[in-house]
Every structure is written in C-alpha cells, then in structure tokens.
C-alpha positions as CSV (number, residue, x, y, z in Angstrom):
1,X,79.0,119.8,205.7
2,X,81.1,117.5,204.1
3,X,83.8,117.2,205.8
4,X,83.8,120.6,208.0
5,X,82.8,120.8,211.3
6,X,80.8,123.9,210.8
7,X,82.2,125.0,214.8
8,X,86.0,124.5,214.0
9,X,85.4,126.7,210.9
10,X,83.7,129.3,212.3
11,X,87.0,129.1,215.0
12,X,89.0,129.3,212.0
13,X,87.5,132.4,210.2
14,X,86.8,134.6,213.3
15,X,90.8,133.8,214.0
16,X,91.7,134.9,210.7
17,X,89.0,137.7,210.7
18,X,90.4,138.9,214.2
19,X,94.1,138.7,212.2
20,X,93.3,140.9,209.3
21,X,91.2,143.0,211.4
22,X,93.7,143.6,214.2
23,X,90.9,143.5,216.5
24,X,91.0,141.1,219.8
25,X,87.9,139.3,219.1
26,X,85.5,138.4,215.8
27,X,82.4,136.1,216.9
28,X,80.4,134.1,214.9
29,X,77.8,137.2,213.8
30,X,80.2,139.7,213.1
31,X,80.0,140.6,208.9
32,X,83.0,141.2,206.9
33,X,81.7,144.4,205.8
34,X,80.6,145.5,209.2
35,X,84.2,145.1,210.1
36,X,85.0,147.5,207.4
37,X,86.1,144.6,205.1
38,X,86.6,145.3,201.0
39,X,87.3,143.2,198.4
40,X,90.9,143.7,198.8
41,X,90.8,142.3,202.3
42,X,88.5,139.8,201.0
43,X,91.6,138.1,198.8
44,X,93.4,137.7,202.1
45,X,90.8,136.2,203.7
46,X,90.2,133.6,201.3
47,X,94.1,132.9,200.9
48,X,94.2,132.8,204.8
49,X,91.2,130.3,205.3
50,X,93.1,128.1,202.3
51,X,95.9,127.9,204.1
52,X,94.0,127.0,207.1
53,X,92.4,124.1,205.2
54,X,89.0,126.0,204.4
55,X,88.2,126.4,200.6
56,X,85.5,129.9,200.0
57,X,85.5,132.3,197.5
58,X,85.8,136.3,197.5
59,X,82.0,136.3,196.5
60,X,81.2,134.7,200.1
61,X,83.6,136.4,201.7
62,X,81.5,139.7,200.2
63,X,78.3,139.1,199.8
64,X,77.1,136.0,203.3
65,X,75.9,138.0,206.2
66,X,78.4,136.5,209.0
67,X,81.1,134.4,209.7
68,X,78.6,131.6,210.9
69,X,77.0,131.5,207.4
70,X,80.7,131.8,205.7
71,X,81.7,128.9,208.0
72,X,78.4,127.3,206.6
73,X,79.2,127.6,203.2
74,X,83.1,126.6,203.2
75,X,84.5,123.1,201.8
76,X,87.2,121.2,202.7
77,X,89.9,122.9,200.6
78,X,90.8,121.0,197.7
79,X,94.7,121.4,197.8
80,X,97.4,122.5,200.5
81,X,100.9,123.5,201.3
82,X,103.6,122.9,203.6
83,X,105.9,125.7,204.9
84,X,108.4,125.1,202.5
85,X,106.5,124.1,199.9
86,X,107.1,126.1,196.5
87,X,103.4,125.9,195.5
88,X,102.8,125.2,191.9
89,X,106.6,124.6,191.8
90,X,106.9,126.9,188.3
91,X,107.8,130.4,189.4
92,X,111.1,130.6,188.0
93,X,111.9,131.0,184.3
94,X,110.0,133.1,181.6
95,X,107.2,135.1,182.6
96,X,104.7,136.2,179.7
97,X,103.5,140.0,179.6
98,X,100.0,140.4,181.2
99,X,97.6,142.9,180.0
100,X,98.9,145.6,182.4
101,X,102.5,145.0,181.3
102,X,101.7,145.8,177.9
103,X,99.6,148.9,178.7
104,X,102.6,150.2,180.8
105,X,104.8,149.1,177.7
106,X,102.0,150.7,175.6
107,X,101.6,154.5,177.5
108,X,105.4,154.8,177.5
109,X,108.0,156.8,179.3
110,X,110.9,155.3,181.5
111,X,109.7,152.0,182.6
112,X,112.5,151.7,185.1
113,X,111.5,154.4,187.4
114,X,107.3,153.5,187.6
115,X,108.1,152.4,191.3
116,X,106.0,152.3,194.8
117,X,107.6,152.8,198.2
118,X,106.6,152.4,201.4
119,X,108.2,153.7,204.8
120,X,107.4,151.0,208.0
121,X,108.8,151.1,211.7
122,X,111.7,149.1,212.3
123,X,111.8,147.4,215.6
124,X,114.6,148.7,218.2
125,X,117.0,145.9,218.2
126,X,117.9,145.5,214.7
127,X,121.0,145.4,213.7
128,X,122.3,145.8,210.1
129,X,123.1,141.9,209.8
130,X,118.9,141.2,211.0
131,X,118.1,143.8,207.9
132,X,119.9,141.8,205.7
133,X,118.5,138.5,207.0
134,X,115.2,139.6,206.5
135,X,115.2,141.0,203.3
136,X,116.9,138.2,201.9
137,X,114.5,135.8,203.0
138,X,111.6,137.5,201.2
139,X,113.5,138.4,197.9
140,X,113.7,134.5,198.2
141,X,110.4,133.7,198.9
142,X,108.6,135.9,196.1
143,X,110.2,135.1,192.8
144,X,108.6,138.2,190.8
145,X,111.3,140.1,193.3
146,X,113.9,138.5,191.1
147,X,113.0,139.6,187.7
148,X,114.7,141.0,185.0
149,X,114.1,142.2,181.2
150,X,116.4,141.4,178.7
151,X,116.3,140.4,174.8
152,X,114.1,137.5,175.1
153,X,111.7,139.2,177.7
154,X,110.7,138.9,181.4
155,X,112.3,135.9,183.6
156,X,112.4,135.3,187.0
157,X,116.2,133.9,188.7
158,X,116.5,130.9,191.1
159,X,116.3,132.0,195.1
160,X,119.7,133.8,196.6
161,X,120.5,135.1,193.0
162,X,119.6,138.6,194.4
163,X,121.2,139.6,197.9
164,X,119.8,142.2,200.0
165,X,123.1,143.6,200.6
166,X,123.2,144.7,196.5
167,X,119.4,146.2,197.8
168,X,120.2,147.3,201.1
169,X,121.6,150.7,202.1
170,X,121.6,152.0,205.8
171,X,121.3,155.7,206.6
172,X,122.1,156.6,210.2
173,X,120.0,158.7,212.0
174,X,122.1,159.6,215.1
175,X,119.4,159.0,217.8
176,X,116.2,160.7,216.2
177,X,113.8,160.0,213.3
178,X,114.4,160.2,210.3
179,X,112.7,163.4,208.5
180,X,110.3,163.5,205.8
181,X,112.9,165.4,204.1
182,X,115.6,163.1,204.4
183,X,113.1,159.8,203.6
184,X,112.0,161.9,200.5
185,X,116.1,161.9,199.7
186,X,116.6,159.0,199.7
187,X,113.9,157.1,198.1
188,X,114.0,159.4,195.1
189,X,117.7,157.9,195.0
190,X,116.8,154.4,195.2
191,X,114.4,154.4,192.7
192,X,117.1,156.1,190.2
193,X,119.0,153.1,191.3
194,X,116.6,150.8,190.0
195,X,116.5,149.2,186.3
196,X,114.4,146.2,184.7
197,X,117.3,145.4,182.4
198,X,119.8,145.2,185.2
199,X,117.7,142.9,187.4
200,X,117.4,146.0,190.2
201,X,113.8,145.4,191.3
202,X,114.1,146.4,194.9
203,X,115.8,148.8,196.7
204,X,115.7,149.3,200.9
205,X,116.7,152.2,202.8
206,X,117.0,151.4,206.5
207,X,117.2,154.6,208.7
208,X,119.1,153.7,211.9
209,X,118.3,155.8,214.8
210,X,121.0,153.5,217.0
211,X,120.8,151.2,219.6
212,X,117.4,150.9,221.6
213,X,115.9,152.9,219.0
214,X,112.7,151.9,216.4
215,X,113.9,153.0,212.9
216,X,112.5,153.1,209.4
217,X,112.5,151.0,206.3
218,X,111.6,152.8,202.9
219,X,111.1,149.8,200.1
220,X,111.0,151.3,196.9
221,X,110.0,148.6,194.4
222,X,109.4,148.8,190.6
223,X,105.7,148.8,190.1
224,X,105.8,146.0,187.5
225,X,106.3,143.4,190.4
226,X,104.0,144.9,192.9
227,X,100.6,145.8,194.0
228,X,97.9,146.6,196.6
229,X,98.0,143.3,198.0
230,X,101.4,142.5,197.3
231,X,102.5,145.2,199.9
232,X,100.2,143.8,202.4
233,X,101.6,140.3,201.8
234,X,105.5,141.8,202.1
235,X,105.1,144.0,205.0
236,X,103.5,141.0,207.0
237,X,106.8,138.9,205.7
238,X,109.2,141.6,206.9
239,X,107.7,140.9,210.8
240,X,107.4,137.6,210.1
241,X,110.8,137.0,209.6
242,X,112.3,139.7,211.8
243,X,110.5,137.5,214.7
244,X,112.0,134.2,213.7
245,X,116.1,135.9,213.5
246,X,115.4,137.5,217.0
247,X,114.5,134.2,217.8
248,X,117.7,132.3,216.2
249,X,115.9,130.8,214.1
250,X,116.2,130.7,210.1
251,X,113.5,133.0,209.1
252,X,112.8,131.5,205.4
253,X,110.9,129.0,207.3
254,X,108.7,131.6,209.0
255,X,107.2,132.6,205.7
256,X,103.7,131.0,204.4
257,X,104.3,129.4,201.2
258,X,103.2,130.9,197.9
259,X,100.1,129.3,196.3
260,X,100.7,130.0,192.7
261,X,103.2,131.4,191.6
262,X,103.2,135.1,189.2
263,X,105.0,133.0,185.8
264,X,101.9,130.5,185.9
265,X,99.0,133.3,186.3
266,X,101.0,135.1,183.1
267,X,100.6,131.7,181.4
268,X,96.5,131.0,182.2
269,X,95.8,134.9,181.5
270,X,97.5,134.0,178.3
271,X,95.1,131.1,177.6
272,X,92.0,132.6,178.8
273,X,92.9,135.5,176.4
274,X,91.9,132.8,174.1
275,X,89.3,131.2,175.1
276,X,85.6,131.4,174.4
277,X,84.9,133.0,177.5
278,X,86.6,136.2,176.8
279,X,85.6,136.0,173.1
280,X,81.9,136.3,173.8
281,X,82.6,139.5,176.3
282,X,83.8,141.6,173.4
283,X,80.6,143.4,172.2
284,X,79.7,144.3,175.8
285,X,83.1,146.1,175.9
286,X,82.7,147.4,172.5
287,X,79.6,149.0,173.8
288,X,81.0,150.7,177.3
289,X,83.8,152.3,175.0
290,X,81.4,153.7,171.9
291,X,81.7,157.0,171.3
292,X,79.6,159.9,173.5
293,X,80.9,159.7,177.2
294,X,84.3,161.9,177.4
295,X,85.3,164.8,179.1
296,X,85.7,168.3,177.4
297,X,88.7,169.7,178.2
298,X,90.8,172.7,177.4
299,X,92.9,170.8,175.3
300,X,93.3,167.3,174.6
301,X,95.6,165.8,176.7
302,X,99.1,165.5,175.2
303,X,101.4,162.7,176.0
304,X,104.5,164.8,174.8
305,X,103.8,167.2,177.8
306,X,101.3,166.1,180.3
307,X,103.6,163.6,182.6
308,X,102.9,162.4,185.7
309,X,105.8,164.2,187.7
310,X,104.5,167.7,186.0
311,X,101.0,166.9,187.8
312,X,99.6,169.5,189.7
313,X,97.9,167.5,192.9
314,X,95.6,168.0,195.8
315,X,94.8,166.1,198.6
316,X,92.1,165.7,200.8
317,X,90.9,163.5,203.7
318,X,87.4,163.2,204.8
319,X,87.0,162.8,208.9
320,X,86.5,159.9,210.7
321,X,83.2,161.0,212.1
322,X,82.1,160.3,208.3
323,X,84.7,157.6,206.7
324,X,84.4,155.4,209.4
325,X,80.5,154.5,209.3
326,X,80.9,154.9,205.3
327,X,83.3,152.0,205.5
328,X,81.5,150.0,207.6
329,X,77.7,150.4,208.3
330,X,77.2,152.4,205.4
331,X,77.8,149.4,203.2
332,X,76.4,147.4,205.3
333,X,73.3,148.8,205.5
334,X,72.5,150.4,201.9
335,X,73.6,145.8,201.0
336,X,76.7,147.8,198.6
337,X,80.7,147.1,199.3
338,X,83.1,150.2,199.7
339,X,84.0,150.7,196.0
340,X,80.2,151.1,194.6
341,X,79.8,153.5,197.7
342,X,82.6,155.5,196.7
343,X,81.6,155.2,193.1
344,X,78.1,156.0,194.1
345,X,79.5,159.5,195.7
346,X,81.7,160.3,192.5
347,X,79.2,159.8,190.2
348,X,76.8,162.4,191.4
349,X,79.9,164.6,191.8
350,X,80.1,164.1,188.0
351,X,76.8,164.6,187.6
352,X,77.3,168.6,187.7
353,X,80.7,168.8,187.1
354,X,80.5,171.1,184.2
355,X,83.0,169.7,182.1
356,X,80.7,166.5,181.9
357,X,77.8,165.5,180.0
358,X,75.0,162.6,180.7
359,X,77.5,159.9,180.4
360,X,81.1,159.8,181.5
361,X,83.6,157.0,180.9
362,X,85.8,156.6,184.0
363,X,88.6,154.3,183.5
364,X,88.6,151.7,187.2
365,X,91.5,149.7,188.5
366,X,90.5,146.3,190.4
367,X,93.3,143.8,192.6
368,X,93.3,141.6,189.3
369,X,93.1,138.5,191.5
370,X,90.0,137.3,190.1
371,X,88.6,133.9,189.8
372,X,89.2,132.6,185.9
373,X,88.0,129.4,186.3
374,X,90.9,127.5,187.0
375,X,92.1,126.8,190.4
376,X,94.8,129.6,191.9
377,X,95.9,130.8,194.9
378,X,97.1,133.9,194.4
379,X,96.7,135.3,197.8
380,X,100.5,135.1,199.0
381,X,101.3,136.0,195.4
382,X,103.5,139.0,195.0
383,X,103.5,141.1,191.3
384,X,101.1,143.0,189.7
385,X,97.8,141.6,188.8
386,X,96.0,145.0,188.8
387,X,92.9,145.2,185.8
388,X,92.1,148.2,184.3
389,X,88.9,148.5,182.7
390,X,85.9,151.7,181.8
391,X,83.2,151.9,183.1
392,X,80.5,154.3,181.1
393,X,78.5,155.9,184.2
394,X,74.8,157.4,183.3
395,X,74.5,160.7,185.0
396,X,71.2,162.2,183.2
397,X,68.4,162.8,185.7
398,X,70.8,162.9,188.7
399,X,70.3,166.2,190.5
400,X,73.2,165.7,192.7
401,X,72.0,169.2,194.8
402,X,69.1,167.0,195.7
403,X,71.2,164.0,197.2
404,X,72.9,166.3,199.8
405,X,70.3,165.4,202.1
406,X,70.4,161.5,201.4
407,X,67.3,161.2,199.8
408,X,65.7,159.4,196.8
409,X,68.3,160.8,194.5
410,X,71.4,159.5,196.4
411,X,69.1,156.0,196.7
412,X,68.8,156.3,192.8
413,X,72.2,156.8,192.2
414,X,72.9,154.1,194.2
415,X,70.9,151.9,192.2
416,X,72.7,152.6,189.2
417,X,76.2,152.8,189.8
418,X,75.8,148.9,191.4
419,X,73.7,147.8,188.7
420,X,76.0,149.0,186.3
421,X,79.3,147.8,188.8
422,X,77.5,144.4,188.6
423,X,76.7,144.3,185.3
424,X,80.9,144.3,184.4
425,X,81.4,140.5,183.5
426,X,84.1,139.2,185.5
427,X,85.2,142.3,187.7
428,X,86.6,143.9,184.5
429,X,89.3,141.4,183.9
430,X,88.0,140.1,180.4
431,X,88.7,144.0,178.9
432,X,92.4,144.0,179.6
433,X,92.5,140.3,177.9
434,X,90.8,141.7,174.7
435,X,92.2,145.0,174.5
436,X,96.2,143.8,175.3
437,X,96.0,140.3,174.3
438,X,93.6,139.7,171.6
439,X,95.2,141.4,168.0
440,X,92.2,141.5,166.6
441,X,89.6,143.0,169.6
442,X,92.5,144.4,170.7
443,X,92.9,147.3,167.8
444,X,88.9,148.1,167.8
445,X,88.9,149.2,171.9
446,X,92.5,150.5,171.0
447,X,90.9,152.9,168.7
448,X,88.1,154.0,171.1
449,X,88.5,157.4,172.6
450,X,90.1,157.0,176.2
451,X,88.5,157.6,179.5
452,X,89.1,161.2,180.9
453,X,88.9,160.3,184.4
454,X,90.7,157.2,186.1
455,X,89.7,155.7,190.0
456,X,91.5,153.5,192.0
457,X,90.4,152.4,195.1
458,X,93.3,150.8,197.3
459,X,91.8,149.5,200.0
460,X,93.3,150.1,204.2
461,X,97.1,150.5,204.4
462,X,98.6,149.7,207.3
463,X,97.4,148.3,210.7
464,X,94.7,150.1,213.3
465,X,96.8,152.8,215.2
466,X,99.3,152.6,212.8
467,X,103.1,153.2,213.7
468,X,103.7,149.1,215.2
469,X,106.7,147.4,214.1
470,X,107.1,146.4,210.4
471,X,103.8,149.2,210.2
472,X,103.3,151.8,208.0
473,X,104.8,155.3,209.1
474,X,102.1,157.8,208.8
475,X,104.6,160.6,208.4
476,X,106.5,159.2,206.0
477,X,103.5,157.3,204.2
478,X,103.4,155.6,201.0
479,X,103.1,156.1,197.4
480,X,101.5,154.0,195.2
481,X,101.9,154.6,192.4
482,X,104.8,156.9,191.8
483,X,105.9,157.4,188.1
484,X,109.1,159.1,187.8
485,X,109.9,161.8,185.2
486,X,108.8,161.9,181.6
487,X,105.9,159.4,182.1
488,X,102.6,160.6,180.3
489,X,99.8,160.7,182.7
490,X,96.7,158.1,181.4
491,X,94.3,160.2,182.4
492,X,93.3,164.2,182.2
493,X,92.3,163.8,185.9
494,X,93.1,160.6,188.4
495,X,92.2,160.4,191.6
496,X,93.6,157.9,193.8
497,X,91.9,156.9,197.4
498,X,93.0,154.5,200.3
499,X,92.5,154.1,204.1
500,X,94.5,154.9,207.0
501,X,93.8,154.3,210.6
502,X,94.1,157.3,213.2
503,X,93.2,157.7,216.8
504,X,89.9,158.4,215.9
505,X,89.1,155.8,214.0
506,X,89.4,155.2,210.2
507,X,90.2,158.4,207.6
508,X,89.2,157.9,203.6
509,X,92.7,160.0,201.9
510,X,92.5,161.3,198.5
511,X,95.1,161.8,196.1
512,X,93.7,163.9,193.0
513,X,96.4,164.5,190.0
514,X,95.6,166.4,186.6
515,X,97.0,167.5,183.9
516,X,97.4,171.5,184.3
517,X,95.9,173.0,181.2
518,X,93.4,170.9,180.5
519,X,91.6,171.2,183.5
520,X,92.7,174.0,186.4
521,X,92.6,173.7,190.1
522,X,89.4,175.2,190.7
523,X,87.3,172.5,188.6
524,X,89.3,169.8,190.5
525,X,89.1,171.2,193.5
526,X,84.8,171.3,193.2
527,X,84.8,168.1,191.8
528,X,87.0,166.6,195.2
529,X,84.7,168.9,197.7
530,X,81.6,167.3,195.6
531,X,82.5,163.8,195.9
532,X,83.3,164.0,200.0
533,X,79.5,166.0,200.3
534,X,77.9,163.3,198.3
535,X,80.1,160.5,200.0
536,X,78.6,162.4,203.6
537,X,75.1,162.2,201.7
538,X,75.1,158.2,201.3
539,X,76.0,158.6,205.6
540,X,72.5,160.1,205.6
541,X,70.8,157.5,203.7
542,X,72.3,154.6,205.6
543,X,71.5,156.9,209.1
544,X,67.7,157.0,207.7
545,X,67.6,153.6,206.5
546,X,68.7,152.1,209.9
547,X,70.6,149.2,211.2
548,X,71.1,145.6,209.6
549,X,69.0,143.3,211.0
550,X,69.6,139.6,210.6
551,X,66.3,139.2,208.6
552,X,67.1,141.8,206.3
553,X,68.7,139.6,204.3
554,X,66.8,136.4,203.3
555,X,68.8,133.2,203.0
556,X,68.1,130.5,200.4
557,X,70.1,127.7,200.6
558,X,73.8,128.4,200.4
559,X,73.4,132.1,198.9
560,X,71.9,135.3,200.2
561,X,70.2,138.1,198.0
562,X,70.2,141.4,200.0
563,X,68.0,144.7,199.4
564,X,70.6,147.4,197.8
565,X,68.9,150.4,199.1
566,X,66.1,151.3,201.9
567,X,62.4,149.8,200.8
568,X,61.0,153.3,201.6
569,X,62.8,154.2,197.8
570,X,60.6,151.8,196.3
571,X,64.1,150.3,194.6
572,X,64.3,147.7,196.6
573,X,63.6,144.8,193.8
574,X,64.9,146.8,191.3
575,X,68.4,146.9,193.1
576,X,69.1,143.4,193.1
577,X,71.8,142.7,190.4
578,X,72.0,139.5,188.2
579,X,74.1,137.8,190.3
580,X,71.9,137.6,192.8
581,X,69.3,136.9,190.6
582,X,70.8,133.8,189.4
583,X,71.8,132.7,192.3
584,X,68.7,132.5,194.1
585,X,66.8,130.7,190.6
586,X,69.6,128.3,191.3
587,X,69.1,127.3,194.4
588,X,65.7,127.2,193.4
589,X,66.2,124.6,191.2
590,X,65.4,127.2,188.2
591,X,68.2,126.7,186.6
C-alpha cells in the first residue's frame, strides 16, 4: 500500500463520506454514487481526504465501486497543510483573467451587478459583534473576497484590508422571520451596492429576529469570485467559525487552510493555454462547433434586447419518488454519473423538440476544478473556476415517444450522450483555453455560430432536511446566477438545475429562462415537461435493469471498467468509453 494502512483509510473516507453526506454512518461498501454523490461533491471529497493525509483523484472518487476499493487505491498524499498555513503562499497580488473572466468581459453588460446570493439560518444567540467576527474571518481566509479591478487589472489585497462591518448591514425583524419580500428587498439593494472598481465584492444582510431567535444571512457576492463549490466551501466557514466565537475562541483558526490559492490557478491556466496539450485539442473543438447543429428560432437572438432580467422563466421540480433513485441508483445502476443522466433525459427531449434538427449544440458549464497536470488543491479554493464548453448532441434515430417506457431507445440514448460526454478531452476545460486565451484558435471558435441552448448542472445545495444553522433557507433559496439589468442573455434558452433536500427525500429543481420572442412559453414549457418524462423513463430502465451487484463491475488491478447500460440492450461493450478502455490495456500491461 505504500505507506497506507488500507483500514485507517477506509476510516478516513467513510468519515469524510458520512461528513459530506450528512448521514450517521458510511461503511466500507457503500459507493459514492449510491450515496447520491456527483462530481461536484467529488472535488470535496478529494480536497477533504488531502487534508486528511490521503492523496485520490476525482476519477476514483467517480468511477471505484466503494469506499474499500477507494481506500485501496489512495497514496500517501504528497503535500500538506497546517491550520494556519497560507497554502501555496501566492494569493495576494495580480490575478490574470481566466477564460470565464473574459467571456463575461466578452458578452457584456454591467459587470458589477452579475452577482449570486444565498439566504442560510443564523443560529439564535448571535449577536451583531459574532456576525462581524465571522465574516471577517472568512473575507480573511479567501483572498478572491478581496478583489478589486482597476487600471492595471484584477488584484487581490492583504487579509483585514476589507472589514465586514463596510459588508455588513443588519435588518431587524422584530421577533418573526424575515419575508421573502423583505429578503427579496434587500438583496436586490446589496448587490446595487456592489462594484469591481471599488473593491465591494461582498455584501451581507443579517435579518435579526432578537434575542433567542434563529435569523437569516443573505450573502450576495459578485459572481466573478464565486461558484458552485465556492458556496459550499463558505457556508461550511460561516459555522465553522460561528462555533469557535461561541466558544471564545479566535475563529480564523477554525478555518481549513486553502490549498492553492485563485492568483496561482489564473497563472497555470495561463501556461497551459500555451502548452502542447491544449494546442493539439483544437481541431476536435473546431469540429463540435462546425456549422449544422443550431436552433431555429423566431428571430435571432439580439444582445441589444434580449437580457437576462427581461427573461421570461419557468420552474419546475420533479418529485422525490423519481429524483431521488435518479440520483442515486439510477446512476448507479445504468454505470453513468448524474450529469450524463440528466443529459441523457434532455437529449431525447430535444430530439422532438421542433425547433431542433438531428444535431444540436448545447453549450455545458462544468466546476472548472479539473486536473491540468500540475499539482493543485483547489478544493477550499473560493472564485470562479467554472468551464464553459459545447457539446454537439446527435439526435437522428432517437424516437424519444419510444423511450417513455425505458426501453432500447432510452438505453441508446444513453449510449450516446456518455460516449460523446466521454469523448470531451479534459472535461471541456481545454475549449475555454483556446477560445479566450489562444489569439489565434481563439478568433476561429469565436466565429463559429453559438450554441442555442445552455445546461448547467449545480449539484445539491444545502444539507439533508435543510433549514440547520449556517443552512440554506428553502424559502428564501438561492440564486446562482443572477445577472442584474441590461445583461444580454448567452443563450436563446438556458436552463439551470440543482438539488435540494425535503422531507421526502431529494427534489431535482429546474430553472428554465428564454429569450421571449424567439422562442414562446409553450415550446419551453414542452421541452421542460419532455425532459422530466424522459428523466422518469431512464427510472424505468435502471428499475428493469436491477440492482448493482458487486460483480457487476470487474476489477483489474487498480481500475474498474463498468457496463453503461443493461446487457439485455446488447450495448453493453459498446458503452464503455475510452477511458476505460485505456485503462484496463494499461493495467494490462498494453500500453
């Protein structure tokens, strides 16, 4: 093993597993994507076991069976930090534009208010002084929370240059909670309040319902410092520290150090930009952009009048009866993660959407935290890493009536939508290099004719239950990404999906947005119902195909190569991608 004890590992993981999870107990069998686990997740995981002195990557995390084989598979990790460490020691000074900087620079509008908010529970015995100690302590810890844009471009300030009482602003509540109205109110406030020239990154809004009471917190950040993960990583800083000051004690020290800091991954995204590597991936993005895959419209869409706040929206949330085994056991058992079976359920939605033809270019965001070769921990790393990247979908010979009862043509598309997922070199992140960074690449996929349709998937917000101290408030909710007025919407049609839990058990949300007159309500609306059918169709497929067993998946050495979809579809070899592929002629000896 060496150097790991292969039973204090698996201690270690089903610890940090139970963590994430919230649950009381992971053993040594349990699966990451039995537990409902995404690649999201998986970057916490992997940051967590770091920390604990275990070096794996996202791919285990994703793709090994259970935490014993995980355990198997870890090495001793190669470097480590102290509580009070500053990691790589370089987060403060100039910070280089990364690929989605200059695409936000690029689509224009007011830069200042793109912001996210959240709304958590505050616990009953803090005061205004705690709210201040808290916040301070994480606008010190995470140095992209200190950034400002002037003349010379993006810098991060020393620690204690911002103070949360220039950030914070209490709202009393007089003894109740505070209403969606009056959150609305106020957040909408804050992020008027905020501006990348004048260094006002972060506003807080702390509803005080008085003494004994839980309150609120709204954080309303600008978007250029944060992300999926770097919410996760704040929210679990706010109750981090709120423990140590109702403990007297300082709560800097309660916060996990941060691996690498945001101004170094600007500087090796830079470098990779130029490197070989990306280079050789431009004709395979040259190809997913050539011309043939968009989306007829009424009208093209107009960046003068189609911005985001004139959206028309719907929203929709499929039950827990059916999210919660999609999340888990459908994955599990059809050997997919949640994104290509949420994929897998839009694409044969597309696949008779009328204003479609047999291919379609949807435009995907990914976390961004992806391995480049170099040796980064970006796990406790707040700003925003997020890839964007297309993704040409083949929809010809789908007949998505005939996957509504989870047959072969759900299994086909299946096949497809993770052979092509898989076939993305590098989880997308090379596109964003070329396109943004690359002057020359850069003006060819510049030129190409934009996607019509753009998915994010953002994971599970906010712990099981929901409403726990320093939790998100499901009333109140979050919004992720909020533009304010006057920016142009990216895409004719964008829907936006995440995960909250309920009393029942885990509920998919959807977030659709278009831009009204070049599609109406009524083709959205089909193409939403259509995606939840097909996503209850996959449920079918993974009821038919049965439970995981062990032996389902056959181990070689270190890696595992999975079926992708029931044997009875006769796809079974066919759905194994590359990377499994090469994996398994590599441990071989093939290779």
């Amino acid at each position: 093993m060496r150097g790991i004890d292969v039973t204090e590992a698996e201690r270690i993981l089903c610890g940090v597993l139970a963590d994430l999870f919230a649950v009381p107990e992971v053993g040594p069998q349990d699966g990451f994507v039995r537990l409902g686990g995404d690649s999201i997740i998986a970057v916490q995981v992997v940051g967590a076991a770091r920390r604990a002195g275990l070096r794996i990557t996202v791919r285990d995390v994703l793709t090994l069976p259970d935490v014993a084989a995980l355990a198997a598979a870890a090495l001793p990790s190669a470097r480590s930090v102290r509580p009070g460490d500053d990691g790589d020691g370089g987060g403060v000074g100039p910070v280089l534009p990364t690929p989605v900087m200059r695409w936000l620079d690029e689509r224009g509008g007011p830069a200042d208010r793109y912001y996210q908010y959240l709304v958590v529970r505050t616990p009953a015995g803090l005061t205004g002084q705690g709210a201040a100690e808290v916040l301070q302590a994480v606008l010190d810890r995470h140095d992209m929370l200190r950034v400002v844009r002037d003349g010379s471009g993006w810098r991060t300030r020393p620690a204690g240059s911002v103070r949360a009482g220039q950030c914070l602003r209490r709202v009393a509540t007089e003894g109740r909670e505070a209403t969606p109205e009056e959150v609305a109110r106020e957040v909408h406030a804050a992020r008027d309040r905020l501006s990348v020239e004048g260094g006002v990154i972060v506003q807080a809004v702390w509803f005080d319902a008085g003494s004994g009471l839980p309150g609120a917190l709204a954080l309303v950040v600008n978007h250029v410092v944060v992300d999926g993960i770097s919410w996760r990583v704040l929210t679990g800083d706010l109750g981090r520290a709120w423990e140590a000051v109702a403990a007297g004690r300082a709560p800097a020290g309660a916060l996990d150090p941060v691996g690498t800091s945001f101004r170094r991954w600007s500087e090796l995204l830079t470098a990779e930009a130029a490197g070989e590597r990306t280079a050789a991936e431009a004709p395979y993005w040259s190809g997913v952009v050539r011309p043939g895959a968009g989306i007829a419209g009424r009208r093209p869409l107009d960046a003068a009048r189609d911005h985001e706040d004139r959206a028309a929206h719907l929203a929709l949330s499929l039950p827990a009866a059916t999210s919660g085994p999609l999340l888990t056991s459908v994955a599990d058992r059809l050997g997919a993660d949640a994104n290509e079976v949420l994929l897998t359920g839009l694409s044969l939605a597309l696949a008779r959407w009328r204003p479609c033809g047999p291919e379609v270019l949807v435009e995907l965001e990914g976390h961004g935290r992806e391995d480049i070769g170099v040796e980064a921990d970006l796990s406790r790393t707040v700003g925003w890493f997020t890839t964007l990247f297309p993704t040409r979908f083949a929809l010809d010979g789908l007949a998505a009536a005939d996957a509504e009862d989870g047959g072969p043509t759900a299994a086909e598309a299946l096949r497809r939508v993770r052979e092509q997922l898989r076939a993305v070199p590098r989880k997308g992140i090379g596109y964003g290099l070329l396109r943004h960074l690359d002057p020359v690449t850069g003006e060819g996929l510049a030129a190409a004719e934009p996607a019509g349709i753009g998915f994010n998937y953002l994971g599970r917000l906010g712990g099981p239950g929901g409403g726990g101290d320093w939790q998100l408030l499901p009333a109140h909710g979050a919004r992720l990404d909020a533009p304010g007025p006057g920016m142009p919407m990216a895409h004719a049609v964008e829907v936006s999906a995440f995960v909250l839990e309920s009393a029942d058990g885990p509920v998919l949300h959807a977030d659709w947005a278009w831009a009204d007159g070049v599609h109406d309500e009524a083709e959205v609306r089909a193409l939403a119902e259509d995606w939840f059918r097909m996503l209850g169709a996959l449920v079918v497929l993974a009821d038919r195909t049965g439970p995981a067993a062990p032996s389902a998946a056959a181990s070689v050495g270190p890696y595992t190569v999975s079926p992708a979809v029931p044997p009875a579809s006769g796809l079974a070899l066919d759905a194994i991608g590359q990377d499994e592929l090469h994996d398994l002629a590599a441990s071989l000896g093939l290779l």
